[in-house]
C-alpha positions as CSV (number, residue, x, y, z in Angstrom):
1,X,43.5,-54.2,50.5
2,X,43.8,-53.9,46.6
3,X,45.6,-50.5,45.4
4,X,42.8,-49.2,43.7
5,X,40.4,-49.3,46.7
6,X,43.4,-47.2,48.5
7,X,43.3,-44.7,46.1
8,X,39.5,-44.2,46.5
9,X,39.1,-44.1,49.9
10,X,41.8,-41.9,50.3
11,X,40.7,-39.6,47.5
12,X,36.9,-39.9,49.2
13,X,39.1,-38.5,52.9
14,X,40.6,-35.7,51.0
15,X,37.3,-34.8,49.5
16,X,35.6,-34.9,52.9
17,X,38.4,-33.1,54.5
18,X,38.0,-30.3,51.9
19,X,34.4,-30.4,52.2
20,X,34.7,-29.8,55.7
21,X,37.3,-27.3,55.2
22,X,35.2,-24.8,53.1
23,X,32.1,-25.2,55.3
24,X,34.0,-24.1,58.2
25,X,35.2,-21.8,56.1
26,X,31.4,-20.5,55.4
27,X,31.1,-21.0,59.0
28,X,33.5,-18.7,59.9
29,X,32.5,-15.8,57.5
30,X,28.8,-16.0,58.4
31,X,29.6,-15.6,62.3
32,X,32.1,-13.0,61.7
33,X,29.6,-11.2,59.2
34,X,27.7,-8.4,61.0
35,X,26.5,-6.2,58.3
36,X,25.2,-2.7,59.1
37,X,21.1,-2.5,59.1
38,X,20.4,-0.6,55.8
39,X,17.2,1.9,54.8
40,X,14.9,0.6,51.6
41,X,16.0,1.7,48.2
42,X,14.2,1.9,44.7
43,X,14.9,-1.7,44.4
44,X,14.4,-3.9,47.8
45,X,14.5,-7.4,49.1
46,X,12.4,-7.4,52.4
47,X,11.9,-9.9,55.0
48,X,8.7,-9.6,56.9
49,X,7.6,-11.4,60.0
50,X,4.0,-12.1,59.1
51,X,3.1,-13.7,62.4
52,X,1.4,-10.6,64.0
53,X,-1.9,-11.0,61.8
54,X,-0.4,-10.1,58.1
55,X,0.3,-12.0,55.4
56,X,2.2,-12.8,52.0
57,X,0.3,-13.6,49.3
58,X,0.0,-13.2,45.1
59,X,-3.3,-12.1,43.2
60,X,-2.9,-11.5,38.8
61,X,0.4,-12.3,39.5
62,X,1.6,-9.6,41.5
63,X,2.5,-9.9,45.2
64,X,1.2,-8.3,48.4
65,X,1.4,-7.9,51.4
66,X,-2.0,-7.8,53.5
67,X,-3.7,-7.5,57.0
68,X,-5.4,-10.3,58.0
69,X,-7.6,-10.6,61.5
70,X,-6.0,-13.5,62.7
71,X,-2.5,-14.0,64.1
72,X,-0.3,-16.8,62.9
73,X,-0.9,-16.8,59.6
74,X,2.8,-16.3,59.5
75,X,6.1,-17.5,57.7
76,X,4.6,-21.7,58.3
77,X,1.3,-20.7,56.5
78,X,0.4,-22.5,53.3
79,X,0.5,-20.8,49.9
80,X,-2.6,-19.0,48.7
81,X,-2.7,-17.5,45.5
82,X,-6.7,-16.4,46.1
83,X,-8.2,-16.2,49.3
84,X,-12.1,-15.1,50.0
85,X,-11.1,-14.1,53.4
86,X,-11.2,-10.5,53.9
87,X,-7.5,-8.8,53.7
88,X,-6.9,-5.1,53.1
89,X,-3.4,-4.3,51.2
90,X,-0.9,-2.7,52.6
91,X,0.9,-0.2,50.5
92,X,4.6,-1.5,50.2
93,X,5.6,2.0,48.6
94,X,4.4,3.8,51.7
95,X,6.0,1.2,54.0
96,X,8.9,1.2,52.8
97,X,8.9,4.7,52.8
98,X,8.4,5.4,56.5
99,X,11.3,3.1,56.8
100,X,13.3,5.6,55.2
101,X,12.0,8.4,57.7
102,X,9.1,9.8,55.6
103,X,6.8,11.1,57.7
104,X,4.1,11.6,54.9
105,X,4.1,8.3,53.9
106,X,3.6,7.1,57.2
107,X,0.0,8.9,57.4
108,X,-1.0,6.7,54.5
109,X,0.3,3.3,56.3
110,X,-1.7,4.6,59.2
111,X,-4.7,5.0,57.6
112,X,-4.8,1.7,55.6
113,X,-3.7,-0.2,58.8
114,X,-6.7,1.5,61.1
115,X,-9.4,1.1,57.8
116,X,-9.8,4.7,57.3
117,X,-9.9,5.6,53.3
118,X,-7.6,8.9,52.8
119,X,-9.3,9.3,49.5
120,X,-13.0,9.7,50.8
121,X,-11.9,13.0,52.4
122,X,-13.9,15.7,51.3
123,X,-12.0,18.6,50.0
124,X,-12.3,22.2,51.6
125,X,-13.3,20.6,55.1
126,X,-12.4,22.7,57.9
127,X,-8.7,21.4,59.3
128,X,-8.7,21.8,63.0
129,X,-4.8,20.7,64.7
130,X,-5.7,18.7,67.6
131,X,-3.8,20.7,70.0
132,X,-6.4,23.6,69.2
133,X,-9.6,21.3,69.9
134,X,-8.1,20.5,73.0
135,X,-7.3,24.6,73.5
136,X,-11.1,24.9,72.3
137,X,-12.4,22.4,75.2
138,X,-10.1,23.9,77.9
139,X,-12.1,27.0,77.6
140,X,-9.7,29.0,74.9
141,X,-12.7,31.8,73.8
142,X,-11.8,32.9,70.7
143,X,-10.9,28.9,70.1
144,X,-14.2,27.3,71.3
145,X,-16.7,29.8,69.3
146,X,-14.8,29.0,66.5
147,X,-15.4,25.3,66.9
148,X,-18.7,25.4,67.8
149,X,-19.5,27.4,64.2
150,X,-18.1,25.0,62.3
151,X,-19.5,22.4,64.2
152,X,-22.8,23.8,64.1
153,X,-23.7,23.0,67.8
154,X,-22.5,23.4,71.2
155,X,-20.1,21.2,73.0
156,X,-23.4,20.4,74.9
157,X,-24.8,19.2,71.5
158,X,-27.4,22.0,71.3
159,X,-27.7,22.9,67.7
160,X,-27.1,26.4,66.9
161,X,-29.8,29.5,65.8
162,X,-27.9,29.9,62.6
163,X,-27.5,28.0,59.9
164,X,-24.5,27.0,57.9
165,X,-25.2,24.6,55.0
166,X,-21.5,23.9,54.4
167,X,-20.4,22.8,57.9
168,X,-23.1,21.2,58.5
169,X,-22.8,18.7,55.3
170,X,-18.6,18.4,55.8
171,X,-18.1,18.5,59.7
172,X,-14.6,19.5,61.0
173,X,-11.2,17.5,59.8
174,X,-9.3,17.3,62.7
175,X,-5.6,16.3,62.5
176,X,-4.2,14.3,65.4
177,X,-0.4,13.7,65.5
178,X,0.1,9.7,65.5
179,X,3.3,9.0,67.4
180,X,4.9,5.9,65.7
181,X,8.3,4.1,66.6
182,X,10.2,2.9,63.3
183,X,13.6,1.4,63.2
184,X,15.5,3.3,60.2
185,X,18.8,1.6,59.7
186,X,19.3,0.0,62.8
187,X,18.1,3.4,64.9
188,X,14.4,3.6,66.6
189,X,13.4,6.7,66.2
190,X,9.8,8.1,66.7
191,X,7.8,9.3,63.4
192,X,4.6,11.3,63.9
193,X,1.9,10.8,61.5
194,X,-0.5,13.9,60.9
195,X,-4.0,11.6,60.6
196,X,-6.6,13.6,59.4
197,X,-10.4,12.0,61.1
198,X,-13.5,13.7,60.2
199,X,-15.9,14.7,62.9
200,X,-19.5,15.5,62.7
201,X,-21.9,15.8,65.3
202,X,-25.1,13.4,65.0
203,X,-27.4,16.7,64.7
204,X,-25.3,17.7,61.9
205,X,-25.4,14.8,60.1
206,X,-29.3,14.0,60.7
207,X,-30.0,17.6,58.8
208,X,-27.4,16.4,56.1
209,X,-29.2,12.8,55.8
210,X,-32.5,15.1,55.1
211,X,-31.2,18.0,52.9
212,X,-28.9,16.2,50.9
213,X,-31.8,13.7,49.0
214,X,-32.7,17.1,47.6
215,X,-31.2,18.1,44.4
216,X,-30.2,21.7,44.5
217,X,-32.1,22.6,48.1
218,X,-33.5,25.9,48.4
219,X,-32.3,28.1,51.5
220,X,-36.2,27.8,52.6
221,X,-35.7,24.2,52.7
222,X,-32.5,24.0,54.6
223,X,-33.7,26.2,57.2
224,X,-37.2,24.6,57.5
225,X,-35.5,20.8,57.9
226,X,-32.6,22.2,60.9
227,X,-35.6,23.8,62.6
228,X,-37.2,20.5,62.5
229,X,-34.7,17.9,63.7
230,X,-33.5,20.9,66.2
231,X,-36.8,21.6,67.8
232,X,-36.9,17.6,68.9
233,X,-33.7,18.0,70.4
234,X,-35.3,21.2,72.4
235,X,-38.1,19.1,73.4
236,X,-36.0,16.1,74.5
237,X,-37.5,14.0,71.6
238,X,-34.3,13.4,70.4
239,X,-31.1,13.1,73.0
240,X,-28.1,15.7,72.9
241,X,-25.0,14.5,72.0
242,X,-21.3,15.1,74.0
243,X,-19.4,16.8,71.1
244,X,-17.1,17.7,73.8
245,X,-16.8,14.1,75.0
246,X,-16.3,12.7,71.9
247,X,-14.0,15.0,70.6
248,X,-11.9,14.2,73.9
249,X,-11.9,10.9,73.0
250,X,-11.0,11.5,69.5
251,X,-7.7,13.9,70.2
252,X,-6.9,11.5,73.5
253,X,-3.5,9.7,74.4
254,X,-5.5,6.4,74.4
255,X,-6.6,6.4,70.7
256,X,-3.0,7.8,69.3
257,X,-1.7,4.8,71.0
258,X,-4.2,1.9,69.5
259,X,-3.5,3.4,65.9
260,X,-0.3,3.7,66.3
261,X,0.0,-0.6,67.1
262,X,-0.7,-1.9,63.7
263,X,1.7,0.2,62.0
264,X,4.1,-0.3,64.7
265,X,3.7,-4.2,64.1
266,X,4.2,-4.5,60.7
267,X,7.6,-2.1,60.6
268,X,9.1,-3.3,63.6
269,X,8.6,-7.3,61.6
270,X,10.1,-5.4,58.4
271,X,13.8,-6.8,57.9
272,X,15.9,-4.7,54.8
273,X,18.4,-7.4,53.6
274,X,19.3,-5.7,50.1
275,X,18.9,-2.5,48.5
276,X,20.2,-1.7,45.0
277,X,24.0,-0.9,46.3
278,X,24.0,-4.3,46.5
279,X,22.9,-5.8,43.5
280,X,25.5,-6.0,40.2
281,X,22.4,-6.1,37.7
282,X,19.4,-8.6,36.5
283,X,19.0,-10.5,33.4
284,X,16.0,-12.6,32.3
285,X,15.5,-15.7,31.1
286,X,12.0,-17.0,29.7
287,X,10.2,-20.9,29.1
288,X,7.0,-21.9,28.3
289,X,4.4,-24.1,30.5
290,X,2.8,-27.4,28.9
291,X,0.1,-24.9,27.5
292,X,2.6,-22.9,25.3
293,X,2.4,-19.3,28.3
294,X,5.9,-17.5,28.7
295,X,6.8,-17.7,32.4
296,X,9.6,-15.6,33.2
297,X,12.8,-15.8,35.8
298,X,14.6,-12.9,36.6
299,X,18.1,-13.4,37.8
300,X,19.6,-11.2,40.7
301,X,23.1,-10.7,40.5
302,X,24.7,-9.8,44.2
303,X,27.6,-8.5,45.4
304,X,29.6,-10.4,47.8
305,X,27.7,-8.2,50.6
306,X,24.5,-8.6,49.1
307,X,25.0,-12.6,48.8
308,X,26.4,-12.8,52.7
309,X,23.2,-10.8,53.9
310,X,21.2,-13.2,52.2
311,X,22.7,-15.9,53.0
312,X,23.2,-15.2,56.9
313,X,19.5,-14.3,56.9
314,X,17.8,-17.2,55.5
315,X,20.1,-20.2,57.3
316,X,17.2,-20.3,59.8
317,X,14.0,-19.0,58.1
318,X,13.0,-21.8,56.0
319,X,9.6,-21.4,55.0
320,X,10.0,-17.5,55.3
321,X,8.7,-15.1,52.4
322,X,10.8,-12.1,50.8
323,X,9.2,-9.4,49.0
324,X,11.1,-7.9,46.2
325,X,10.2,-4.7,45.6
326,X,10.5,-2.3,42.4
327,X,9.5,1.1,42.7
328,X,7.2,0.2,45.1
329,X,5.6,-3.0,43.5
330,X,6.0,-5.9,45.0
331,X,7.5,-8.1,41.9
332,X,8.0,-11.2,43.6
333,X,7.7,-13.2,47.1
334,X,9.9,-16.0,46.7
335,X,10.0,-18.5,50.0
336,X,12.5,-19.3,51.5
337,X,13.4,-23.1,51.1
338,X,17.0,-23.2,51.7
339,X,20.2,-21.5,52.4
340,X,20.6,-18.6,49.9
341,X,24.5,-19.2,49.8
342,X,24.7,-18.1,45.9
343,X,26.0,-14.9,44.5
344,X,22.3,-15.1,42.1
345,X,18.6,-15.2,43.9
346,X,16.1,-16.2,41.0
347,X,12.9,-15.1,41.0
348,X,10.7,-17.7,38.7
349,X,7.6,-18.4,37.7
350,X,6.8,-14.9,37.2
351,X,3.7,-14.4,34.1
352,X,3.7,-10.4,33.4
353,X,6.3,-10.1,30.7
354,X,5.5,-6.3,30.7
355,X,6.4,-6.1,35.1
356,X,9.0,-8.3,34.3
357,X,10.2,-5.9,32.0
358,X,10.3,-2.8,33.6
359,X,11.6,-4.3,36.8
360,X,15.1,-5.5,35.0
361,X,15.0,-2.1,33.3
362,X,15.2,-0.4,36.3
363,X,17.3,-1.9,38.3
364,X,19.8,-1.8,35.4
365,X,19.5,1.5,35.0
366,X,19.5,2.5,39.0
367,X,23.6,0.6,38.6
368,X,24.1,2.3,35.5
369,X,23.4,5.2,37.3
370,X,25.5,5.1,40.6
């Protein structure tokens, strides 16, 4: 054997034997690595197993995270930037919130992930806790007279003789505590979520229907329409309602625990892997597309923690989506296409120069800060 093929294969054995050294080395630091589950911060890398019917996905260049109704859309899905299936966003400010323990962030998440709109309530509705509608039904006195004025009928569903415009057009807002387990850092702990549901009886809202077309009704007209649609429910025309039945059904164990599942779902599949303790700062750097556009990277710098939690994390979760999160905004969902061994994650292909902006400025400022 010549003496210069010696020298190469015995510099290629030393190269593989130091190869082999520092993977074993990497090796041994990721299996020995058993970091501490942390709560979300101002600035947050998130993991989320999408398999249970959500889904990551960007629209004007801003990511999100939405419910869809079918399953398995998860971490194998193809991209899609636009999608005319229906999806409803979830708030990543209030989710990451309730991770943090904040109970009135978790009656937003709630809300959202049972379809109810928070901002369609009526103001000055009558609040009624659920533990006194279920006092009221049990016979409480004082408790069901009260309910039955604002409701404007009997538990029966016979409409009252008098005639209150005000609760008959609002109904009742009744407030049922949502019992919800979340895992905040590491611990499962049980939040309760005050959901506010509006109730109002069929009768009630039949007179509304009516009155309500009328700009400005007068008293005379009021009280000639609830004499109307109550007279066919005296004469069996029209069929009584069970208030009491359906208000049962509304305060039961039953309903707490079917909308307390989705929320459930979607923060037990939320995974904290870095927080702003355990980034060192962001720069940007900018290029332009064939067609002249700015696209933007930003560049997260980690600490050594920060890198290892990444790193351990994404060895087997190829195909996964992060969200990076900023205040609440979603920034970024870069996927997962191979081990994130590096000390920097770079976020490309990002368009808003203005999001862009503010996201390094804060997240500079947050270390500047601490």
């Amino acid at each position: 054997m010549k003496p210069a093929t010696k020298v190469m294969l015995t510099s290629a054995a030393v190269i593989a034997v130091a190869f082999g050294g520092l993977w074993g080395i990497g090796e041994y630091q990721l299996n020995t690595f058993n970091p501490k589950p942390i709560i979300p911060g101002n600035v947050t890398l998130v993991a989320m197993n999408t398999e249970l019917g959500f889904d990551v996905r960007v629209s004007n260049s801003v990511a999100q995270l939405v419910q869809v109704d079918k399953a398995g859309a998860g971490f194998g899905s193809d991209d899609r930037q636009n999608s005319s299936e229906d999806a409803r966003r979830i708030p990543m400010r209030e989710l990451l919130a309730s991770l943090q323990g904040d109970e009135e962030a978790l009656v937003r998440l709630v809300a959202v992930l049972n379809k109810i709109d928070l901002d369609d309530l009526q103001p000055g509705v009558t609040e009624w806790p659920a533990a006194d509608i279920q006092k009221a039904l049990d016979g409480d006195p004082v408790l069901e007279k009260k309910l039955t004025e604002d409701l404007n009928v009997q538990l029966d569903g016979t409409p009252l003789e008098e005639v209150r415009y005000e609760k008959i057009t609002s109904g009742i807002r009744v407030i049922v505590p949502i019992p919800v387990r979340v895992n905040i850092a590491g611990e499962s702990k049980i939040l309760t979520a005050q959901l506010p549901l509006v109730f109002q009886p069929s009768f009630a809202k039949e007179v509304a229907n009516i009155i309500e077309k009328r700009f400005n009704p007068s008293d005379e007209y009021i009280v000639g329409n609830y004499r109307d649609v109550a007279r066919k429910v005296f004469e069996g025309k029209s069929a009584k309602e069970n208030v009491r039945e359906k208000l049962e059904k509304l305060i039961a164990e039953d309903m707490k625990k079917q909308m307390s599942e989705r929320p459930e779902q979607v923060l037990q599949g939320a995974d904290v892997l870095v927080n702003e303790s355990l980034l060192k700062n962001a720069t940007t750097s900018v290029r332009k597309d064939e067609k002249g556009n700015e696209i933007f990277t930003i560049h997260l710098n980690m600490t050594e923690e920060g890198r290892k939690r990444l790193w351990k994390y994404s060895r087997n979760r190829k195909g996964s989506n992060l969200l990076v999160v900023v205040n609440g905004v979603a920034i970024a969902a870069p996927k997962i296409t191979t081990e994130l061994a590096g000390k920097q994650l770079d976020l490309t292909d990002l368009r808003d120069k203005r999001l862009v902006d503010d996201a390094v400025k804060e997240i500079n400022a947050l270390k500047t800060s601490q």
